[in-house]
N, C-alpha and C positions, 0 to 999 in steps of 0.2 A: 760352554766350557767353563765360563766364571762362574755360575751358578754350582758347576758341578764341584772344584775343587775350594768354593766357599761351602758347600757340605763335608766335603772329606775334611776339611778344618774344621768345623763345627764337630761333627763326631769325631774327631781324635783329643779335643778338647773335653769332650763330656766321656771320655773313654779314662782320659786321665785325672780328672776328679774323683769318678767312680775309684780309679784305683790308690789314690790319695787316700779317701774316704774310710777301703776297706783296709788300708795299711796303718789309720792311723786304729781301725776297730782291731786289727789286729795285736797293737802295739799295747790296747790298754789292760792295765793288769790293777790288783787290789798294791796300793804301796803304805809304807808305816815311817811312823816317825814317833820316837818317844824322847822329848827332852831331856832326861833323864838321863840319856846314853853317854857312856864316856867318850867315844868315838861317831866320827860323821859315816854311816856305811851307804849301803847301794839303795836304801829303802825297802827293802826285801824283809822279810819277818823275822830273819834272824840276825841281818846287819842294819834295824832300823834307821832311817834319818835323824839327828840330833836335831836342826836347828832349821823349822819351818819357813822362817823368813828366805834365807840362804836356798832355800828348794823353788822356794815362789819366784826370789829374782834371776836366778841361775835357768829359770824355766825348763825345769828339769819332769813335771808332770806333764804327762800325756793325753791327751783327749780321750773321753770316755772312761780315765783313770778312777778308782777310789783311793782316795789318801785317808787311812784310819789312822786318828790321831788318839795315841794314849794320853792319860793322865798326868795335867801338872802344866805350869805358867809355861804361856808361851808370850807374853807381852803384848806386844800391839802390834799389828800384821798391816801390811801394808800391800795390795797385792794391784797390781797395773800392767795392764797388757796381757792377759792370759784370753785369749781369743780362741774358744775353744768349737769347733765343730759340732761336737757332742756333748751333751751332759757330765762332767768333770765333777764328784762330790768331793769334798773336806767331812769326814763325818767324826764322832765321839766312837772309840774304838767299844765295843760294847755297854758294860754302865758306867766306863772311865768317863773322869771329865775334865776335859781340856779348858783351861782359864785362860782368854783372853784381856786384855787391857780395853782395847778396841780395835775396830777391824775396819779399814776404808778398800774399798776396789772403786778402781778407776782402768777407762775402758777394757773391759773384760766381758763374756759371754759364755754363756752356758754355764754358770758356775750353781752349785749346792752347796751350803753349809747347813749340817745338820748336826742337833745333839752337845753344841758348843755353850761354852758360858764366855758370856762379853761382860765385865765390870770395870768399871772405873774406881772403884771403892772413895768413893767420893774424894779422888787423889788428879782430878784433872786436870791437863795443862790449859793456861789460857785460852788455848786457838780451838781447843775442843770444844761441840756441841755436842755431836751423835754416838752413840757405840760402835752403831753401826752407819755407814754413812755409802751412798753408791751411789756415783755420778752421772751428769745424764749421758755420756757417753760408753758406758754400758748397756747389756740387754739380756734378759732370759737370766736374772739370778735370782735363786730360790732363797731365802734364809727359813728354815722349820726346824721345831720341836727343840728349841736353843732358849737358855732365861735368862735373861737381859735386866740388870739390876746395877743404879749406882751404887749403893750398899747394899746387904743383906738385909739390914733392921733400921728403918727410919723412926721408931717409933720416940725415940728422944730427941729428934731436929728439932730445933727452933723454926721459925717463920725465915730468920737469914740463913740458915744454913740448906732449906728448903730453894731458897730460892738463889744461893750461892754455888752450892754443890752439886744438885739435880742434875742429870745432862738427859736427853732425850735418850728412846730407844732406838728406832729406826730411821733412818730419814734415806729414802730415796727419791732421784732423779731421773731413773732409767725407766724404758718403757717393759713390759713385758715382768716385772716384778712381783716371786710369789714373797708374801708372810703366810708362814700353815702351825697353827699349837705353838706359838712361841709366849711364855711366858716375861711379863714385861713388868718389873715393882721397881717403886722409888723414884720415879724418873720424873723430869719437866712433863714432855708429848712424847706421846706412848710410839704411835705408827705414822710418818706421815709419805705418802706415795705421791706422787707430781707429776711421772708418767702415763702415757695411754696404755690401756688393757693391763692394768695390774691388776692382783687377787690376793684379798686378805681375808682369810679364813681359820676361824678356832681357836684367834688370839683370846690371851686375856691380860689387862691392861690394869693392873692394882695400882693405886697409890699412885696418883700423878700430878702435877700445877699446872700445865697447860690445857693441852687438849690430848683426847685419848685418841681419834683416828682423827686422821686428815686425809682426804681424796682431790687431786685436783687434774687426773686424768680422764679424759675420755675411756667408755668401755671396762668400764671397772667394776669389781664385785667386792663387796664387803656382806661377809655372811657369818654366822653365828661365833660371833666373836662378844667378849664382855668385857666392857670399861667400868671402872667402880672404884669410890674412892677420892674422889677431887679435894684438892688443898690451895688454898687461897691464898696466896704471900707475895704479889705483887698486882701490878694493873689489870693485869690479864684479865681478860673476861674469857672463861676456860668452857669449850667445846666437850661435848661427848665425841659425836662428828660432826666436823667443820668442813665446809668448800666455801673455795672464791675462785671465778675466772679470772685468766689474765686474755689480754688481746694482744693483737699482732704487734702491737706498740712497745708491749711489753708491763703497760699499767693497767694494774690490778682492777678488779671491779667492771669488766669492757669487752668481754668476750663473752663465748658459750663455751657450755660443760654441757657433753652429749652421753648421755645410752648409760648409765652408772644404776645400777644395783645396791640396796640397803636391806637386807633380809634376815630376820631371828638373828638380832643383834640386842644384844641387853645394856641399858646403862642406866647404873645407879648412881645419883648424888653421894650418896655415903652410906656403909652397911653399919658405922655405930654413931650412934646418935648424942655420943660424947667426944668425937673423932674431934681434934685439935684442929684452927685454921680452916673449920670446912667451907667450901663453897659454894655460892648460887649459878650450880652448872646446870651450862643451856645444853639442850637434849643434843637435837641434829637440827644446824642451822645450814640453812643457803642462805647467805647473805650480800653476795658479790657479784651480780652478774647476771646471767640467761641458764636456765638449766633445764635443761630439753630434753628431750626421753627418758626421765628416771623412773626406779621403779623403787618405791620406799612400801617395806611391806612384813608382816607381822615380827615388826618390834615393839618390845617393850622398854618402856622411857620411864626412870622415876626421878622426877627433879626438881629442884624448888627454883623453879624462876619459868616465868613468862611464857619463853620461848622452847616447848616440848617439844614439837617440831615445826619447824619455819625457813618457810621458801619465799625468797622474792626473785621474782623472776620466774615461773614455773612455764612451762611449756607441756603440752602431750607428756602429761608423767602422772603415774599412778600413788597415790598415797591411800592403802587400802592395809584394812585388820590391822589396825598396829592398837597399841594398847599406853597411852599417856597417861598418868599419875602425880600429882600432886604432893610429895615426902614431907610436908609440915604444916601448909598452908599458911607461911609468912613470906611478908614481901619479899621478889616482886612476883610473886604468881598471883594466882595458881596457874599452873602448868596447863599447856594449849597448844591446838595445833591451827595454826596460820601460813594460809596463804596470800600472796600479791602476786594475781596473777597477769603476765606481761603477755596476750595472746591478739589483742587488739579486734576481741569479735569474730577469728577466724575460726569456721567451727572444728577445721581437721585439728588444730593444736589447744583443742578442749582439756583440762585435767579431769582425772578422774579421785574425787577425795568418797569413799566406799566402806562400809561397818568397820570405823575406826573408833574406839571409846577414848575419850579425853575429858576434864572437866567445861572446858570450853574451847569452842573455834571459834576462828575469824577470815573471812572471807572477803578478800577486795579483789575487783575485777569480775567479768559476765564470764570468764575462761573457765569455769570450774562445776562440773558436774557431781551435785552431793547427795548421798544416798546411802540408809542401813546403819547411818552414825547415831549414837549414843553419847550424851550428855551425862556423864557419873562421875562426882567427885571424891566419891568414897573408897579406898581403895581395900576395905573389905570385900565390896560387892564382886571385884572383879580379881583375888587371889586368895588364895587358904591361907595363909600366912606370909607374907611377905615379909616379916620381919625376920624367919626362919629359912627363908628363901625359898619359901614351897609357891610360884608360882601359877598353879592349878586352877584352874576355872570354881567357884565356887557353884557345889550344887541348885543352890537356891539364885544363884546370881539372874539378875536381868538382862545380861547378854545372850543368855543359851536362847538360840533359835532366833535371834532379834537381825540376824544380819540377811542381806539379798544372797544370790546368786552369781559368785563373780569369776568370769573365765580364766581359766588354768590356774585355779587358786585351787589346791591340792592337796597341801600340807599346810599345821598352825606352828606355832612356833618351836615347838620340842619335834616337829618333822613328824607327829601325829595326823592319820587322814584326818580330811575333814570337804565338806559337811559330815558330822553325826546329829542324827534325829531329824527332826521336821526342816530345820533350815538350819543354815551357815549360822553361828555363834558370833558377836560382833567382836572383834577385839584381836589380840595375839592368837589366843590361845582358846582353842574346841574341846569342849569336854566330854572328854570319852566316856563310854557306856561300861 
């Protein structure tokens, strides 16, 4: 008999969810808001909402709602507690555009922002770092297709106002975190995600002093995204992409970073070669910790120092076709890919380092399986012009056919098949017929 009516509770509980669920799908509708308005209306399209903020803490949006935002300042948004069941967007009402100050959400879920401008116009308050800032008590927030700039034109900063004025672009805390085409210039650190299973995809990171991506979640994917641009006006020693674990302790450098993705990602030192404050930026480092099942795979790295790509700590992780490059050949390079590998002889947590080109590697530890790599410090041999930004395999190049066989490697770096011709091509990028 208890058995029986601790079912009838159980189903009238999931009876009422379901009808929760579809009253709130019911509920949601496209809603507007134009600053502009003289009047606060119902957010309906012909009595738009005036005043965004006012709608966010009144929690007057509905789950599954689209809130199109027209054109013109809406300041600095502050949005906490919007715990939404469904996908919730803020978007740019067509090819309006909506100017934010900066934007913080704090625990919220399900949220979109799409199509928005975040600036600070180099006008930031002290306590400011991020544009965009999302705490770890959030989840499931998208930010895409939005341009994230402390000014529009740095190209008159000094070295202090670089490193006064900057504020980062994104910094998140939450787990579950998309970046998708958001445009990022003028900033300290371009993306940095902290959370497990984040996804950072088709950014591009101009003009930065920090680091361009940061990953320090488990299950993470950073994919064709492009950093380019580094400016050197303090200590910093500035990342392309950076990881470091933290451990249960909570100090840094003491834990493991598992399962993380690095694929047809481009990062350049600098595209003008008279570029003001440039600096000696490190490719993609692991520097901190245990980093266990990664997979780092046809990118291309142009940079003047050392470390092109460099892991300590590696575990069962692939570093395969990627393409390293050397942009001046002054210290401290030339540009390299290094491992230390932390595997201790065991052979299931073997790396595999597979037809990667770099000017040179370095290999510590018996953990790492190497094969189909290429030694070329030239960076004709392995682009048509890279000063043009024509990336392309050169015909004559001594990569074509030079690489093995490597499983589920499919596409090179522009998402062209690959193998073409007698074998796999070493490097990013397969040169099509």
């Amino acid at each position: 008999m208890r058995c029986s009516i601790i079912k009838i509770v159980s189903a009238g509980i999931s009876m009422m969810l379901l009808f929760l669920l579809g009253l709130s799908s019911a509920l949601a509708a496209d809603r507007y808001v134009n600053p502009a308005s003289q009047t606060e209306g119902d957010g309906s399209r012909e009595a738009p909402w005036s005043d965004l903020q006012r709608v966010v803490d009144r929690k007057l949006i509905n789950s599954g709602d689209r809130v199109l935002l027209s054109g013109g300042s809406y300041g600095r948004l502050h949005i906490k507690g919007l715990d939404f069941p469904e996908r919730t967007i803020l978007e740019a009402a067509g090819d309006d555009q909506p100017v934010f100050e900066m934007i913080e959400i704090l625990r919220s879920r399900n949220l979109v922002l799409k199509g928005l401008t975040v600036t600070s116009g180099g006008r930031a308050r002290p306590e400011d770092r991020s544009h965009i800032r999302i705490d770890k008590h959030s989840r499931d927030i998208v930010i895409s297709d939005s341009r994230i700039f402390t000014v529009e034109d740095a190209s008159d900063w000094t070295a202090a106002d670089w490193d006064e004025k900057s504020m980062d672009g994104i910094l998140s805390e939450a787990e579950f975190t998309e970046a998708r085409n958001n445009l990022i210039r003028n900033v300290r650190f371009g993306i940095a995600v902290h959370g497990n299973n984040s996804v950072v995809i088709g950014n591009e990171v101009v003009n930065f002093a920090g680091d361009g991506l940061r990953g320090l979640g488990d299950y993470s994917l950073f994919e064709d995204n492009v950093v380019k641009n580094c400016y050197q006006v303090n200590s910093n020693h500035a990342d392309g992409f950076q990881s470091w674990s933290v451990g249960p302790d909570g100090k840094p450098a003491t834990g493991v970073i598992r399962g993380v993705t690095l694929r047809r990602n481009l990062i350049l030192n600098y595209e003008n070669f008279h570029q003001p404050y440039v600096c000696k930026l490190q490719g993609i480092g692991l520097f901190g910790g245990v980093y266990e099942d990664w997979t780092i795979e046809n990118n291309i790295v142009v940079v003047n120092n050392w470390h092109g790509i460099t892991a300590y700590g590696l575990r069962a992780s692939r570093i395969v076709n990627n393409t390293v490059v050397e942009i001046d050949f002054s210290p401290p390079g030339p540009a390299a890919i290094n491992i230390i590998s932390d595997t201790d002889g065991i052979p299931e947590m073997k790396n595999l380092l597979i037809n990667n080109i770099a000017p040179r590697y370095s290999i510590d530890g018996e953990g790492v399986e190497s094969t189909g790599n290429l030694e070329i410090g030239d960076f004709d041999e392995v682009f048509v012009d890279m000063d043009k930004g024509d990336y392309r395999l050169p015909d004559d190049s001594d990569a074509i056919d030079a690489g093995v066989e490597v499983q589920n490697m499919t596409q090179d770096y522009f998402g062209n098949p690959r193998p073409v011709g007698k074998a796999m091509d070493a490097g990013a990028v397969e040169r099509q017929n």
